[in-house]
C-alpha positions in Angstrom: -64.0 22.0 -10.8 -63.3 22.5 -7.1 -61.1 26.1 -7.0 -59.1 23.8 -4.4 -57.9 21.5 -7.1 -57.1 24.2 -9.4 -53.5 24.1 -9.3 -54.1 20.0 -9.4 -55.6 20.8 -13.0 -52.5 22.9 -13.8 -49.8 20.3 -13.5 -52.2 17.7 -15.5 -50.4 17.6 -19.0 -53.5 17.8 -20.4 -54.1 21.6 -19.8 -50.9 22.0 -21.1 -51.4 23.6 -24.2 -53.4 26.1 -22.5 -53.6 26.8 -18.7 -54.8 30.3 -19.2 -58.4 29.9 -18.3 -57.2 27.8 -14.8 -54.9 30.9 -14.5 -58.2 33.5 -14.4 -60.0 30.8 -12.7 -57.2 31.6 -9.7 -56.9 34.8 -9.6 -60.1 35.5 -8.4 -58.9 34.5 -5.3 -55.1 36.0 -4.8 -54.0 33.1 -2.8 -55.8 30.0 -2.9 -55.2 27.2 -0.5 -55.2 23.8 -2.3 -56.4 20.4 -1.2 -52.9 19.4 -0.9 -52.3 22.1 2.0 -50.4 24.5 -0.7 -51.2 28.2 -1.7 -51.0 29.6 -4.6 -50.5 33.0 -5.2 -51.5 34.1 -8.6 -52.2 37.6 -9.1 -49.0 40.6 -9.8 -50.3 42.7 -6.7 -50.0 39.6 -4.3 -46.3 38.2 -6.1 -45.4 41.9 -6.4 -45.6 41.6 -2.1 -44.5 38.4 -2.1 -41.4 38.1 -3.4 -39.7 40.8 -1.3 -41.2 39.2 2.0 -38.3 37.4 4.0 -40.9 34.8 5.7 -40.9 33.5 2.3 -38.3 31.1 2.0 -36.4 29.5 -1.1 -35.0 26.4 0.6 -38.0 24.2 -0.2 -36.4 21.4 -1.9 -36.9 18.2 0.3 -33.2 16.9 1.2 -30.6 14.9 -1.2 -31.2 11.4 -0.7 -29.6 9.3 -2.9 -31.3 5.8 -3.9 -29.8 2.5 -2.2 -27.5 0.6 -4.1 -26.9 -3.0 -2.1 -23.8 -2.1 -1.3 -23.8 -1.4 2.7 -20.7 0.8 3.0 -22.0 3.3 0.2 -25.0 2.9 1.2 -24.7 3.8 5.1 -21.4 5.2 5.1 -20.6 7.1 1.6 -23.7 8.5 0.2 -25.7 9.9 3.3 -22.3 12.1 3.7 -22.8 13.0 0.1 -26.3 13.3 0.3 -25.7 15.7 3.4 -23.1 18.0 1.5 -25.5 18.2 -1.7 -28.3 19.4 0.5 -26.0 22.0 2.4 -24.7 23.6 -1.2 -27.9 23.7 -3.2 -27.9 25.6 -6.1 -28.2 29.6 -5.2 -32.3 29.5 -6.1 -32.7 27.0 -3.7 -30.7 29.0 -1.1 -32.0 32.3 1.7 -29.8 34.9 2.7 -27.1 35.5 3.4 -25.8 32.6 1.5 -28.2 33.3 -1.6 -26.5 36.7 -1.6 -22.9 35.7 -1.3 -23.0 33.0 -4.5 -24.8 35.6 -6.4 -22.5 38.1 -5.7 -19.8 36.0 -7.3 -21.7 35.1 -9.9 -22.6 38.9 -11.0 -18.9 39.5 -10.5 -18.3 37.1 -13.5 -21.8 37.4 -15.2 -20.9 40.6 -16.6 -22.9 42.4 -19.5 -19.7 43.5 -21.5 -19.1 39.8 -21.3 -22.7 38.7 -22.4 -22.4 41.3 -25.0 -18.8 39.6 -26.6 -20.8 36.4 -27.6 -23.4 38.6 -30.0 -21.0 37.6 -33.1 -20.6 34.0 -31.5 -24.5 33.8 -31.2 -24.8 34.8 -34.5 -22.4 32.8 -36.7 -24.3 29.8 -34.4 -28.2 30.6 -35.6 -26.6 31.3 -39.2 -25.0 27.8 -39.4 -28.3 26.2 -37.9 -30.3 27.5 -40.2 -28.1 26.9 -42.9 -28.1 23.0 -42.2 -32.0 23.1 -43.0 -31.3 24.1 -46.8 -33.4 21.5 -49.3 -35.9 21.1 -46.6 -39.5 21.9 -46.7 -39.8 21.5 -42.8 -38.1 21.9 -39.9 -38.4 21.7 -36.3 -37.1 24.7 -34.5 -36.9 22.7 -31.1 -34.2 20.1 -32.6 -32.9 22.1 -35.3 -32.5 25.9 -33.2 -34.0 26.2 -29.6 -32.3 23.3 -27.8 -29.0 23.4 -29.5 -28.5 27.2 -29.6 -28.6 27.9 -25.9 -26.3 24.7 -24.5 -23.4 25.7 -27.2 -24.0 29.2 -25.8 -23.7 28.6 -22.1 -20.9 25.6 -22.1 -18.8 28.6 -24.5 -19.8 30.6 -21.2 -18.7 28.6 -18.7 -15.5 27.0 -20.4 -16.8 23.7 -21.0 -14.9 22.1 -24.5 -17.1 21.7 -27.3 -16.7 17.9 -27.5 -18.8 17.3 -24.3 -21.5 19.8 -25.5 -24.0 16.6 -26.2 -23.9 15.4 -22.8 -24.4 18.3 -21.1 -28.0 18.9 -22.9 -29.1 15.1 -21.7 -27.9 16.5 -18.5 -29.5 19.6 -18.2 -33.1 18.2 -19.5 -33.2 16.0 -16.4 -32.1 18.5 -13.5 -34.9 20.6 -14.8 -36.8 18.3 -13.7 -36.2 18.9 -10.0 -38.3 22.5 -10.5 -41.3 20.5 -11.2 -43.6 19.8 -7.7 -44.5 16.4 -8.9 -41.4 14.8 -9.7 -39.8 15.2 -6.3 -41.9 12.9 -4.9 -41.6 10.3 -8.0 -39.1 7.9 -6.9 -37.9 6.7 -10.3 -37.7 10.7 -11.3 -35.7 11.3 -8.6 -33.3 8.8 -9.1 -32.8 10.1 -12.7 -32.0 13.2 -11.0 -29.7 12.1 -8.7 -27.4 10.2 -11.1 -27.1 13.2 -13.1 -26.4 15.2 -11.1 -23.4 12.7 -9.5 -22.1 12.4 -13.4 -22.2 15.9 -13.7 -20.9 17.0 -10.6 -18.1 14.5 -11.1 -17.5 16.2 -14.7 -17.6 19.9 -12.7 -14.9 19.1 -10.4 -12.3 17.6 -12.8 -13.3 20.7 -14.9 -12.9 22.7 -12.1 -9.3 21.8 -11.1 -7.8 22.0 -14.9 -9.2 25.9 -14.7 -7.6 26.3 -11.8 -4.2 25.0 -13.5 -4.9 26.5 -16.8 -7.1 29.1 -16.3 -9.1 30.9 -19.6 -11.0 33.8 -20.3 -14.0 32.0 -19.5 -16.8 31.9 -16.4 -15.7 28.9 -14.5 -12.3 30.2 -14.5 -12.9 33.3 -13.0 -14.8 31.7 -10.3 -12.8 28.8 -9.8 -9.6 31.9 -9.2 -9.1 32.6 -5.7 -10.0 36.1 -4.2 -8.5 39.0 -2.3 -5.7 37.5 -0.1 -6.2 33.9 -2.1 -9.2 33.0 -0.1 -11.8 31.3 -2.3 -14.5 32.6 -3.4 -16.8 29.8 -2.9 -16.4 26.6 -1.7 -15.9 23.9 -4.3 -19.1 22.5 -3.0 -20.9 25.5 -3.7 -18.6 26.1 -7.0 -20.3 23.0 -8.5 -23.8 23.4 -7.6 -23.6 27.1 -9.4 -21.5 25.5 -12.2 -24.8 23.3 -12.6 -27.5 25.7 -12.0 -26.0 28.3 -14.7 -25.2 24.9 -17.3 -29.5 23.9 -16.7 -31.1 27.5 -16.2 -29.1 29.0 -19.0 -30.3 26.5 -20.9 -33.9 24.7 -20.6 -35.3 28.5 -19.5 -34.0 30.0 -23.2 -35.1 26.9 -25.1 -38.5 27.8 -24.1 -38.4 31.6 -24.6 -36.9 30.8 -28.6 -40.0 28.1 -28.9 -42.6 30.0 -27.0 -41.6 33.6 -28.7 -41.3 32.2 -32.4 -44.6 29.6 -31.9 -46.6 33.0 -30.7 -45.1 35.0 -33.9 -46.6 32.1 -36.3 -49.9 32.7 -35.0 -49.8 36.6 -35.1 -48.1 36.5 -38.8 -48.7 40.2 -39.0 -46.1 40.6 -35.9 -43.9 38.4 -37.6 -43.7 40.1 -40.8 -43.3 43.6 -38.8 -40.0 42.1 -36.8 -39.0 41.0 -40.6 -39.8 44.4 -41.9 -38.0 46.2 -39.3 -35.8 43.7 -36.9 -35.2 46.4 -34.0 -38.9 45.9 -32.3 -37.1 42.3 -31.5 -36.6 43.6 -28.0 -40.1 44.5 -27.4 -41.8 41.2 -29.1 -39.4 39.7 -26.5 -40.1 41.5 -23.6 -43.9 40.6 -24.8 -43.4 37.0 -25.0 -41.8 37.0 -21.6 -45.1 38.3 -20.4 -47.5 36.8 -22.3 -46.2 33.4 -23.1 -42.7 33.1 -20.4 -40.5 30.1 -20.4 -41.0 29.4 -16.2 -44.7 29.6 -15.0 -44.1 29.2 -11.7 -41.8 28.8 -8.6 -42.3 26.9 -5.1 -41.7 28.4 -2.1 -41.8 28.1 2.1 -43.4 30.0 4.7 -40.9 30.5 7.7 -43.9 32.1 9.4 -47.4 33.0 9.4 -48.5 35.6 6.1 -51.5 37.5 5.8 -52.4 38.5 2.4 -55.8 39.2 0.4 -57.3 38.2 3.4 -55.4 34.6 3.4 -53.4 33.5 6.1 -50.7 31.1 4.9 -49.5 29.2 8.1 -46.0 28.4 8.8 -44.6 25.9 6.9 -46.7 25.9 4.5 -45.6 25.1 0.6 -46.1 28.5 -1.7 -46.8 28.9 -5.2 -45.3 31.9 -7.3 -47.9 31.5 -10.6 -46.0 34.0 -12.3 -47.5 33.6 -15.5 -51.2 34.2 -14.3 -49.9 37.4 -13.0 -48.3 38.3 -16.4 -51.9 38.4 -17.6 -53.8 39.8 -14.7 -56.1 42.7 -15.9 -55.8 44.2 -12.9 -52.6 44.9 -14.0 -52.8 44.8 -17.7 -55.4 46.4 -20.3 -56.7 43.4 -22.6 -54.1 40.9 -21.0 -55.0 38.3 -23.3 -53.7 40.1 -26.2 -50.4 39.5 -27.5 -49.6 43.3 -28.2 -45.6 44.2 -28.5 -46.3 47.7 -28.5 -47.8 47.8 -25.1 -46.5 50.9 -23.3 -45.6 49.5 -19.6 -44.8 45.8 -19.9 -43.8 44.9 -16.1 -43.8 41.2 -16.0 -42.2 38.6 -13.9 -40.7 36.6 -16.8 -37.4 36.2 -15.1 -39.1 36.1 -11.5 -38.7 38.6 -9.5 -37.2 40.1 -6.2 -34.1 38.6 -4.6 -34.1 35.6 -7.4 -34.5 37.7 -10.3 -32.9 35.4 -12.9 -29.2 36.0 -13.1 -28.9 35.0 -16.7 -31.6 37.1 -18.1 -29.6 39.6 -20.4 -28.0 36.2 -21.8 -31.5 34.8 -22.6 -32.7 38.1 -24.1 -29.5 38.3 -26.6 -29.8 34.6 -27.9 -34.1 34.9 -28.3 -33.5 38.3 -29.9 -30.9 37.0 -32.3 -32.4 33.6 -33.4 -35.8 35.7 -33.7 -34.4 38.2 -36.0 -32.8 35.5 -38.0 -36.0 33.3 -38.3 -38.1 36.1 -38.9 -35.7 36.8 -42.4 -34.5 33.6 -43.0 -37.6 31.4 -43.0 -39.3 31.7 -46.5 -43.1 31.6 -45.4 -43.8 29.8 -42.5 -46.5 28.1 -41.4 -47.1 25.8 -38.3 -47.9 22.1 -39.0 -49.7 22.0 -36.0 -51.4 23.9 -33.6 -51.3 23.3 -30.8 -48.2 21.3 -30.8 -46.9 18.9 -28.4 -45.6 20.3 -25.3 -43.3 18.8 -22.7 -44.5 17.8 -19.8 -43.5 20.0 -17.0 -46.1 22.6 -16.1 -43.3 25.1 -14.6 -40.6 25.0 -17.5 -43.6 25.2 -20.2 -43.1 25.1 -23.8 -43.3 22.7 -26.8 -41.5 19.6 -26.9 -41.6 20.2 -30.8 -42.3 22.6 -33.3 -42.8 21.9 -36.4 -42.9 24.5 -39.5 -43.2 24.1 -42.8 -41.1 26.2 -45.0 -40.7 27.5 -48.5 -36.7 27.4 -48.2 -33.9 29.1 -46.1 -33.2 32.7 -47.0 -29.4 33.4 -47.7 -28.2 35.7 -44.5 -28.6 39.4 -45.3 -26.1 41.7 -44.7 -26.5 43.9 -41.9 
């Protein structure tokens, strides 16, 4: 294969099971132009640069444009002012400083860790009741019956969002992902998808929105929704939305896959498993290893506002760039015997939650929930084994992991008391 369809090879679902070799194939060239007129950058000493370079922009996403719908005054009047205002407050990823800086800001200001920390019992009693509904079965699968559920419950109890309308936020939240992946912004039918939900979803923020801002809780939305110093806002409600949504889809899809990806990598290194049985305080390091060795986001697209030279590449203005985050997680340049999944590895500097300005926000949330649920499965699950290996992923390439996992069981474990 050509190294300049490479990255081509990667977003074919049929490497996804195991893009690993493309991934070495890469680095041996740090950046790589494609035949497509994008580089990728794969190895951690050329990210590492990367991602604190400011020619390297964020706002890559190709504009809002919603699809036509016959009717001539939405369609030339209504939506191309919508479609304007949506590509003006995209999500903070998607935005440069200073604006990047000032949403995050907020966010962190809410985001807090004591406040991560208070849903450890709620997280908990979740993964407890779970598992407990898989009693009398001889197989489950942990996608349906733990990773997706686990992480939507956790965020909408987050953000404020009622319990009720818990179901459609993961339908949702499973197509906005979608708008990470390279290929589907230029599918006309995906984006379509995309764009209605985000419209129902928006729509559902901003009635959500102004019933905190009457009743305000002890919750995220409502803290961002209060005003600030003097009773300025914080954020526009434009921009209050589109955060509102990215936290609802990152702190979800992203933690489904870490829970899948951690606990699919445990079953085939059963001797780790049974040690984080054994002894369920190395959870943090078998996660901070699964973050490098098998993370839930692969990669991340970016811009060139100008010229870069790098491992002797120039990447002309313009240009689309390629984060490949997880071939860096496994660059022996970087890493003795990166191919080995090895929790006890003394320096584990990965870029599982990216990296640099857009280091992911929600990262001590996803590390709680995968450390809990891992804990639990490791105890709970009476001997299990994988049905099939491997097993059938989803199709993004950058939000990689299994569409299911199935595991076949000798019973559920009754919870142990701590």
């Amino acid at each position: 294969m050509p190294d300049d369809a490479l990255f081509a090879a990667v977003m074919d679902p049929a490497n996804r099971a195991d893009p690993y070799p493309l991934y070495a194939r890469l680095r041996e060239r740090p950046v790589a132009r494609q035949r497509d007129g994008s580089y990728v950058v794969s190895t951690h000493a050329a990210i590492r640069t990367l991602i604190f370079d400011p020619r390297l922009s964020s706002e890559d996403l190709p504009p809002f444009k919603r699809p036509p719908t016959g009717n001539p005054i939405r369609d030339w009047i209504i939506n191309p002012i919508r479609s304007r205002i949506a590509t003006a407050h995209r999500p903070l990823i998607f935005r440069d400083p200073p604006d990047h800086d000032t949403l995050r800001a907020a966010v962190m200001r809410e985001f807090t860790i004591p406040r991560v920390q208070g849903l450890r019992p709620r997280v908990v009693r979740e993964v407890d009741a779970l598992l407990d509904k898989c009693h009398g079965r001889d197989r489950l699968c942990l996608v349906e019956d733990l990773s997706y559920p686990l992480p939507v419950s956790v965020i909408c109890e987050l953000l404020g969002v009622p319990v009720t309308d818990e179901p459609r936020f993961q339908s949702w939240a499973t197509q906005l992902a979608t708008a990470l992946e390279p290929d589907a912004r230029g599918d006309v039918e995906s984006r379509r998808r995309t764009v209605a939900a985000f419209d129902a979803i928006s729509d559902y923020m901003r009635n959500l929105i102004r019933e905190k801002r009457t009743r305000p809780a002890d919750d995220m939305l409502s803290g961002l929704a209060a005003p600030g110093p003097g009773g300025a806002k914080r954020m526009s409600d434009f921009d209050l939305i589109s955060t509102a949504i990215l936290l609802l889809v990152a702190g979800h899809e992203t933690t489904v896959n870490l829970i899948t990806n951690a606990m699919l990598t445990l079953l085939r290194h059963p001797e780790e498993l049974e040690r984080l049985r054994a002894d369920p305080e190395r959870a943090p390091r078998v996660i901070e290893e699964v973050l490098r060795f098998e993370p839930p986001v692969h990669f991340r697209t970016r811009k060139a506002l100008g010229a870069i030279t790098l491992a002797g590449e120039t990447i002309p203005k313009g240009a689309p760039v390629i984060l490949l985050f997880a071939a860096a997680n496994r660059d022996p340049a970087r890493f003795e015997t990166p191919d080995r999944f090895d929790p006890d590895r003394p320096d584990i500097e990965h870029f599982g939650f990216g990296g640099g300005l857009h280091f992911c926000v929600g990262a001590p949330l996803a590390r709680l929930e995968a450390e809990i649920a891992l804990v639990a499965l490791s105890r709970r699950l009476v001997g299990p084994r994988l049905v099939r290996d491997p097993p059938p992923y989803r199709t993004g390439a950058s939000l990689r992991g299994p569409e299911q996992l199935a595991i076949d069981i000798g019973g559920i474990a009754p919870v142990q008391a701590s």
